[in-house]
C-alpha positions as CSV (number, residue, x, y, z in Angstrom):
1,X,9.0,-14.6,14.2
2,X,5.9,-16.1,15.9
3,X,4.6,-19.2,15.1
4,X,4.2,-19.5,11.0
5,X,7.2,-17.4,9.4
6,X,6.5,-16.4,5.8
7,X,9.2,-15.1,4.3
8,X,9.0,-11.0,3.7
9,X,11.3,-8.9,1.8
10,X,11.8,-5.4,2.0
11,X,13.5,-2.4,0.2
12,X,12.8,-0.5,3.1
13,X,11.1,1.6,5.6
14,X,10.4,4.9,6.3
15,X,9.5,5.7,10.1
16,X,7.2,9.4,9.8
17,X,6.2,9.8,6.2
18,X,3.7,12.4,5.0
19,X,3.2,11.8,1.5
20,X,2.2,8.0,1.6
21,X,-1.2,9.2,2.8
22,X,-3.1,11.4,5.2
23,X,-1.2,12.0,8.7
24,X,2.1,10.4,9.7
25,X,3.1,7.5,8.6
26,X,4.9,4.4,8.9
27,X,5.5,2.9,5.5
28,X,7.0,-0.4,4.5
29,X,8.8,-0.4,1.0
30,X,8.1,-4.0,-0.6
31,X,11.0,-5.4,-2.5
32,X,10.0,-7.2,-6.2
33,X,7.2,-5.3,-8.9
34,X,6.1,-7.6,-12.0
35,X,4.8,-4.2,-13.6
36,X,7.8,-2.0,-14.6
37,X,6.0,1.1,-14.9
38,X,8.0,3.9,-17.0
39,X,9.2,6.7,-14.4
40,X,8.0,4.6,-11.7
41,X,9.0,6.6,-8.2
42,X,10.2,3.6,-6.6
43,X,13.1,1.7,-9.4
44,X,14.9,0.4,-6.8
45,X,12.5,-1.7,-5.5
46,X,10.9,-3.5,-8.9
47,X,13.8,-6.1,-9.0
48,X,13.1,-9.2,-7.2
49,X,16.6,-9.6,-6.2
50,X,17.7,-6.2,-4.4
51,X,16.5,-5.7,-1.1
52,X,16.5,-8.3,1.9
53,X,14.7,-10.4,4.1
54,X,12.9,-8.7,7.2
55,X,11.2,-10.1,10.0
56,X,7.2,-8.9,10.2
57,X,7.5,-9.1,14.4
58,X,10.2,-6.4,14.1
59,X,8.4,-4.2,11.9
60,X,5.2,-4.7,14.1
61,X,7.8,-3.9,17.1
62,X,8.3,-0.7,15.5
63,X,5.1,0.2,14.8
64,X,3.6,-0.8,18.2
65,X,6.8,1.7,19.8
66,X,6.0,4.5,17.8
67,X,3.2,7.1,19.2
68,X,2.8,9.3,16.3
69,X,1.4,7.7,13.4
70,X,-2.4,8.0,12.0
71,X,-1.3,4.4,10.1
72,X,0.7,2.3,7.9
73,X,1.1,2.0,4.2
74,X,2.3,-0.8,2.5
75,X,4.3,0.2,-0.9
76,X,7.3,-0.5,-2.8
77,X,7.5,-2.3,-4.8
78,X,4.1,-3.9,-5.3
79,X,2.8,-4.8,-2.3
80,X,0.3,-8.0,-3.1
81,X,3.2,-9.9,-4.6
82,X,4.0,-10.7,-1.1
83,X,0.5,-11.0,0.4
84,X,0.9,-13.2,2.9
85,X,4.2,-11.7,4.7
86,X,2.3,-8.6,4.5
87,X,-1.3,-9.7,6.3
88,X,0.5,-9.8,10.3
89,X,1.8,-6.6,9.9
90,X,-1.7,-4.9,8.5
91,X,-3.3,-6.5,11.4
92,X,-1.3,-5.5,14.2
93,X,-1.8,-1.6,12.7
94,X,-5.9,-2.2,12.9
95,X,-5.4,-3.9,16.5
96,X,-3.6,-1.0,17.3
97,X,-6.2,1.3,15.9
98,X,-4.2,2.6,12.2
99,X,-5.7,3.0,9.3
100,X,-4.1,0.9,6.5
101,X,-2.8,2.6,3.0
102,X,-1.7,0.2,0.3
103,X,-0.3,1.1,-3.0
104,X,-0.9,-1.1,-6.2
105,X,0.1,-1.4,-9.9
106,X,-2.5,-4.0,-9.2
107,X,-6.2,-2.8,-10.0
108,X,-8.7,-3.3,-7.5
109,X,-10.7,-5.9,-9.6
110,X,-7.4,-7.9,-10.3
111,X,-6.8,-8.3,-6.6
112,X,-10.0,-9.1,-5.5
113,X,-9.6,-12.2,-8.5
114,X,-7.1,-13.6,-6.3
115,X,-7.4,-15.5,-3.1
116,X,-4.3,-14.6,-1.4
117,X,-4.2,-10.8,-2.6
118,X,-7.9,-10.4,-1.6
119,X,-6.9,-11.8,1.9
120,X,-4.5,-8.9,2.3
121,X,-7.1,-6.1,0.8
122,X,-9.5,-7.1,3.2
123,X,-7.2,-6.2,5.9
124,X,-6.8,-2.3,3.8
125,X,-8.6,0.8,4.5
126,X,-7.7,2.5,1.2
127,X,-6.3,1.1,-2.0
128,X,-4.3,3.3,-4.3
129,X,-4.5,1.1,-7.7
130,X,-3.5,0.7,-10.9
131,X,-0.1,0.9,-13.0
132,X,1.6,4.7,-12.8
133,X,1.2,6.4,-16.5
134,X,3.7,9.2,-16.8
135,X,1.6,11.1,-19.5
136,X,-1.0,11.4,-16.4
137,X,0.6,12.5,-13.7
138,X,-0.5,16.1,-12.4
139,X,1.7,18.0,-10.0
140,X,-1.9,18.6,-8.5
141,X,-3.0,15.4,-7.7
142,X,-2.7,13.9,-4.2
143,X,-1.5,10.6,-2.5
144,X,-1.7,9.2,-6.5
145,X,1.1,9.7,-9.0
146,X,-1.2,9.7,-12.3
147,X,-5.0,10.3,-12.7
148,X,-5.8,6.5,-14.2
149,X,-5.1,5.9,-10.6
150,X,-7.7,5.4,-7.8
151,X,-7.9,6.1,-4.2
152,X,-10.7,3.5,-3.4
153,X,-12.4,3.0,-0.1
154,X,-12.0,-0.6,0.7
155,X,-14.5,-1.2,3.0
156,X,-17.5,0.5,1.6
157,X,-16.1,-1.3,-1.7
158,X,-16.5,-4.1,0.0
159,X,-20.0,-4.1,1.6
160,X,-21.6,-2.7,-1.7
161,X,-19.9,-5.0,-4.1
162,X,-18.2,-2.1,-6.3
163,X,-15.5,0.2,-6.5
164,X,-16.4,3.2,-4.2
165,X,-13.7,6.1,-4.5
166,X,-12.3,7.5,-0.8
167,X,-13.0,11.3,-0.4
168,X,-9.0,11.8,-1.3
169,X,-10.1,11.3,-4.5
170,X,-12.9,13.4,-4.3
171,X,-10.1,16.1,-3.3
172,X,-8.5,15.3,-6.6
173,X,-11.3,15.6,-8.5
174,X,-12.0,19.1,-7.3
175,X,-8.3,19.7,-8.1
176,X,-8.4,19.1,-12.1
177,X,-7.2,16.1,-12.3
C-alpha cells in the first residue's frame, strides 16, 4: 500500500457488473454489516469475521487496467463501516473519470451525522440508502431492492443542503413502485 495503510476488508469483487448501477461496473463487496436486514441479498458478507483483508492499491490496479467500466460501486456489506479504507479507492475512480455508486443500510442523514462516513459520501455520485424491507421490494424497481430505499444524487444533495433523488429514481417512480 502507499504511504498510510488502513486496513480494508472485503467479501469480494466483481469485475463487469450490470446490476450495481447504470453501465458496467466494477464493484467491491465490503465485508462486516451492523444492520441484518431480513432477506438481505448479500448474507455472506454481514459478519464481521468472514471475508479477508485486501489491499486498496490492488483494487485501484484493477480498476485503472480495466477499459470498460462507466464506474465503481461500493457494496457489501455496508460500505461506511469501513469509510476510510474505502475513500483511495473512490478517488482513484473520479481521477480516472467513473462515476461512484455506493450502497447503504445507512440513510443519507445518518451518514452525513458522521465525520468519517460523510468524508466517504462526499467522494459518491449516487447513494442507494436505507435498510432493505422485504415486504417492499418490487420485481419492478431498479438499482434498489425495496421502495423505502433511495437513489439520491450526492452532489446536488450536497450543494442544496437536502436530499435530491437521481433520475434512477425518477425511473422508478414511473415504474409503480
Amino acid at each position: 500500500m502507499m504511504g498510510n495503510e488502513i486496513e480494508l476488508k472485503i467479501a469480494g469483487v466483481i469485475d463487469e457488473s450490470i446490476v450495481d448501477g447504470p453501465g458496467i461496473r466494477y464493484v467491491v463487496f465490503v465485508q462486516g454489516c451492523p444492520h441484518h436486514c431480513p432477506f438481505c441479498h448479500n448474507p455472506q458478507t454481514q459478519s464481521y469475521e468472514d471475508g479477508f483483508e485486501a489491499d486498496s492499491d490492488e483494487i485501484v490496479k484493477f480498476i485503472q487496467a480495466s477499459h470498460l467500466q462507466s464506474g465503481i460501486t461500493l457494496s457489501g456489506g455496508e460500505p461506511f463501516e469501513q469509510p476510510l479504507a474505502l475513500m483511495p479507492i473512490a478517488q482513484a475512480a473520479i481521477e480516472l473519470g467513473l462515476n461512484v455508486w455506493a450502497y447503504s443500510g445507512y440513510t443519507y442523514e445518518e451518514i452525513i451525522a458522521d465525520e468519517n462516513k460523510f468524508a466517504l459520501l462526499k467522494l459518491v455520485d449516487v447513494l442507494v440508502d436505507g435498510r432493505f424491507v422485504n415486504d417492499l421490494k418490487h420485481y419492478k424497481l431498479r438499482f434498489k431492492g425495496s421502495s423505502n430505499q433511495r437513489i439520491i444524487d450526492v452532489k446536488k444533495s450536497l450543494a442544496e443542503h437536502q436530499v435530491i433523488l437521481s433520475t434512477y429514481d425518477e425511473v422508478n417512480q414511473q415504474l409503480g413502485s
